[in-house]
C-alpha positions in Angstrom: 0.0 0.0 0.0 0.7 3.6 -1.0 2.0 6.3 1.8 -1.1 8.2 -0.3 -3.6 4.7 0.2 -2.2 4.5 3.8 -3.9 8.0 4.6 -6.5 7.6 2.5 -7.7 4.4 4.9 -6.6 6.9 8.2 -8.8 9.7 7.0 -12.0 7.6 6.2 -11.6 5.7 9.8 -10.5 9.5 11.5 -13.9 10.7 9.8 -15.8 8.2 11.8 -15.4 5.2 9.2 -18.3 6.4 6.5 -16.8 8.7 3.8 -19.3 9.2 2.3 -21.4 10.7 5.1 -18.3 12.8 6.5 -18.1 14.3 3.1 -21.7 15.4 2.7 -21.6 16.7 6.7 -18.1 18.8 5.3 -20.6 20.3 3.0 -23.2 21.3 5.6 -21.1 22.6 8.0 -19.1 24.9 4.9 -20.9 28.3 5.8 -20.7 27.7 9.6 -16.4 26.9 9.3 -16.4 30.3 6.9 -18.5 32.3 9.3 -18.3 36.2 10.0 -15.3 35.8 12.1 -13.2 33.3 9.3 -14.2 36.3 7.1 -13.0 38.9 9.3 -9.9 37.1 10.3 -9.2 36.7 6.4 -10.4 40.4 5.1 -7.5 41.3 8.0 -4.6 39.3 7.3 -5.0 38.5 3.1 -4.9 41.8 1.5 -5.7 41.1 -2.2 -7.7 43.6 -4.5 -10.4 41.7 -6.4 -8.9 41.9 -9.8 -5.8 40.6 -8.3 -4.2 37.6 -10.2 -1.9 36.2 -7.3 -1.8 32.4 -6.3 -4.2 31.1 -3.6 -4.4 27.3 -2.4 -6.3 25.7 -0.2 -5.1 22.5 1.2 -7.3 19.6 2.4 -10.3 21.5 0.1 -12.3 18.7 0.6 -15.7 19.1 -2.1 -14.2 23.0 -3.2 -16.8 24.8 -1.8 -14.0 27.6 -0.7 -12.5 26.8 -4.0 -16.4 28.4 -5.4 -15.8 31.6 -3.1 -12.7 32.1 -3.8 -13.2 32.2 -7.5 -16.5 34.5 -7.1 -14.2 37.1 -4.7 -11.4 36.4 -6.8 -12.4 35.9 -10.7 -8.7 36.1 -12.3 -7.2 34.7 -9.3 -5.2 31.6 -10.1 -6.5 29.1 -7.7 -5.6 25.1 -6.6 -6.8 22.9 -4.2 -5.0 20.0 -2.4 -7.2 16.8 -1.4 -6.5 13.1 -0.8 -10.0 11.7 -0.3 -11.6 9.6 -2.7 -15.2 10.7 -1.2 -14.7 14.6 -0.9 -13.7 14.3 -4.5 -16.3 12.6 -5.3 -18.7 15.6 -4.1 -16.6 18.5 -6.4 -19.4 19.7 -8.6 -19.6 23.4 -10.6 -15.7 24.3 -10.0 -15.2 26.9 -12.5 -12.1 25.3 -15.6 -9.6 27.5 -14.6 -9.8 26.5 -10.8 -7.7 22.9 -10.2 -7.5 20.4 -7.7 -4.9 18.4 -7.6 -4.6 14.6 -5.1 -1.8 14.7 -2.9 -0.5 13.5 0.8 0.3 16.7 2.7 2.0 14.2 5.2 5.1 14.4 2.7 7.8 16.6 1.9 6.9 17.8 -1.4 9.0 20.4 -2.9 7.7 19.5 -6.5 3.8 20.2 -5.9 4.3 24.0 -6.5 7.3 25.8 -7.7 9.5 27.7 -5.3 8.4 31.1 -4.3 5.1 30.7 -6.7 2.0 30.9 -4.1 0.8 33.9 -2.5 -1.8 33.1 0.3 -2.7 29.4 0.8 -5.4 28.3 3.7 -5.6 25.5 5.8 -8.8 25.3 7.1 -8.8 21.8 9.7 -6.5 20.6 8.1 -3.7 20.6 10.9 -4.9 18.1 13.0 -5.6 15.3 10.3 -1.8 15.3 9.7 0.5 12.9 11.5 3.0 15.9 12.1 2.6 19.6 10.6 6.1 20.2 10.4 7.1 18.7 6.7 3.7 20.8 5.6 4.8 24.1 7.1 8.6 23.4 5.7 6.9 23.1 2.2 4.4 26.1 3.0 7.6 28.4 3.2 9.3 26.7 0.0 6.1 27.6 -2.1 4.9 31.2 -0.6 6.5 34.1 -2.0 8.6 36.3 0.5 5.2 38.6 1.9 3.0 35.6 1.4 0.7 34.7 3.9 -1.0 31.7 5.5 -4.4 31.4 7.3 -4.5 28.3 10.0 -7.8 27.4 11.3 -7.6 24.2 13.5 -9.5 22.5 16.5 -6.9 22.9 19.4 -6.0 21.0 22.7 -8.8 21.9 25.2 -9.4 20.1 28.3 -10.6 16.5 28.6 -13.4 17.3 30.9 -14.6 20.2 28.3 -14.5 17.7 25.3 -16.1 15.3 27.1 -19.2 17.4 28.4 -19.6 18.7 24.7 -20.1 15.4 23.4 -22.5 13.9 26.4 -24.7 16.9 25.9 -25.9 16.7 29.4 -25.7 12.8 29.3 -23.8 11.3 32.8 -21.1 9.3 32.4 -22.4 6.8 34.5 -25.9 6.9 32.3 -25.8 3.4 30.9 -26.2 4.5 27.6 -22.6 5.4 28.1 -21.3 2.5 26.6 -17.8 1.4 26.0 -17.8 1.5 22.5 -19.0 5.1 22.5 -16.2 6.1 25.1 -13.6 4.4 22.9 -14.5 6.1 20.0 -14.8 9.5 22.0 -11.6 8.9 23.6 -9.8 8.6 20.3 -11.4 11.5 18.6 -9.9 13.4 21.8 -6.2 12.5 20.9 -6.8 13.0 17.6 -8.4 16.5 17.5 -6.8 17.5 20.4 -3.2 17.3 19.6 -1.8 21.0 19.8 -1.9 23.7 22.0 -1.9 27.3 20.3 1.3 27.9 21.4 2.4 24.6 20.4 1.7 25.4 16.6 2.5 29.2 16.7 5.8 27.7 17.8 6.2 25.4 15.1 5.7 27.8 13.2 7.7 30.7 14.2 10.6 27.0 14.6 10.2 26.7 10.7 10.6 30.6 9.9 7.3 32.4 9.6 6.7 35.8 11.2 3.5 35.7 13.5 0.7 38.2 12.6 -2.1 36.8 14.8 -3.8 34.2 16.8 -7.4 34.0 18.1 -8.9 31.4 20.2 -12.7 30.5 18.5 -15.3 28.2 19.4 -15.0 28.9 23.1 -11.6 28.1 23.2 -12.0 24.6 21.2 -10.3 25.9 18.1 -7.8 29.4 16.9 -7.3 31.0 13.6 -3.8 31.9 12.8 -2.2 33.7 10.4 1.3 33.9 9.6 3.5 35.2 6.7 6.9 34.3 5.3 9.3 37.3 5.7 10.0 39.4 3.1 
């Protein structure tokens, strides 16, 4: 098997084991992870004129809904998306000819997916957590972006265990026997694997592989930031 099969298989059984269904809920939930504060965050940090013809990606674009806005904000915006699942793929629909998605493991070093200083803002919108380490992903980011170019991190971060725990019960004891095992195994591992960083932890990665810090904002009561960042000039 692939290193691209092998996370292929770790995504569909990270997104709960049905593709399919984690694909159409990435769909649902598109307007709520692009909100007014995403927006804000974005207008902020991304300073592009709307005739502007710079190089945006998006990686882990999942169906290229962001892709859509992107293109509407930005019409002669040259614009690519990064994905690896077979079933968010499989949802693209409408994405304008000149925008591109191309199939690739962000897990990897790869130099060769974009030429050296050729992108000017790229996203990563929950993307972070899904990787086995961010590290060979931010040492690529800087590769690609121009000097000046900036990135937008948006990414569920380490809360406490009690916090995560209450949110899923929804007012449910622990000791309810409805509670079964199989549902605390399955919540336990979603906890380690969406609750792998603190802020810090990533800002300092970060800063560790080069890139000046413009900003970061807890969200969601705490359970996720938005970052931006930008290689210097």
């Amino acid at each position: 098997m692939s290193s691209l099969e092998t996370t292929q298989v770790y995504l569909e059984r990270h997104h709960g084991g049905d593709g399919r269904l984690a694909a159409q809920r990435t769909l649902e939930s598109h307007q709520r992870n692009h909100d007014a504060s995403f927006q804000t965050f974005w207008n902020t940090h991304v300073n592009l004129a709307p005739d502007t013809t710079a190089h945006l990606i998006d990686l882990g674009c999942g169906p290229g809904l962001f892709l859509q806005d992107l293109h509407q904000r930005y019409p002669d915006a040259q614009l690519t998306g990064i994905e690896c699942a077979p079933y968010m793929l499989e949802l693209v629909d409408n994405l304008p000819a000149s925008v591109q998605i191309q199939v690739a493991d962000l897990n990897l070093d790869l130099p060769e997916l974009f030429a050296l200083e050729t992108v000017d803002v790229a996203l990563a919108n929950r993307l972070i957590h899904e990787l086995h380490q961010p590290v060979s992903l931010f040492r690529n980011l800087y590769r690609w972006l121009k000097p000046g170019g900036v990135v937008i991190l948006v990414d569920m971060v380490r809360q406490p265990l009690k916090s995560a725990l209450l949110h899923e019960l929804k007012g449910v004891s622990l000791t309810d026997p409805q509670v079964t095992d199989e549902w605390l195994q399955a919540q336990f591992l979603h906890y380690l694997e969406h609750n792998r960083y603190h802020p810090e932890d990533l800002c300092d990665l970060l800063e560790m592989c080069g890139f000046e810090l413009l900003a970061c904002e807890s969200i969601r009561s705490g359970r996720a930031a938005q970052i931006a960042i930008r290689k210097p000039v």
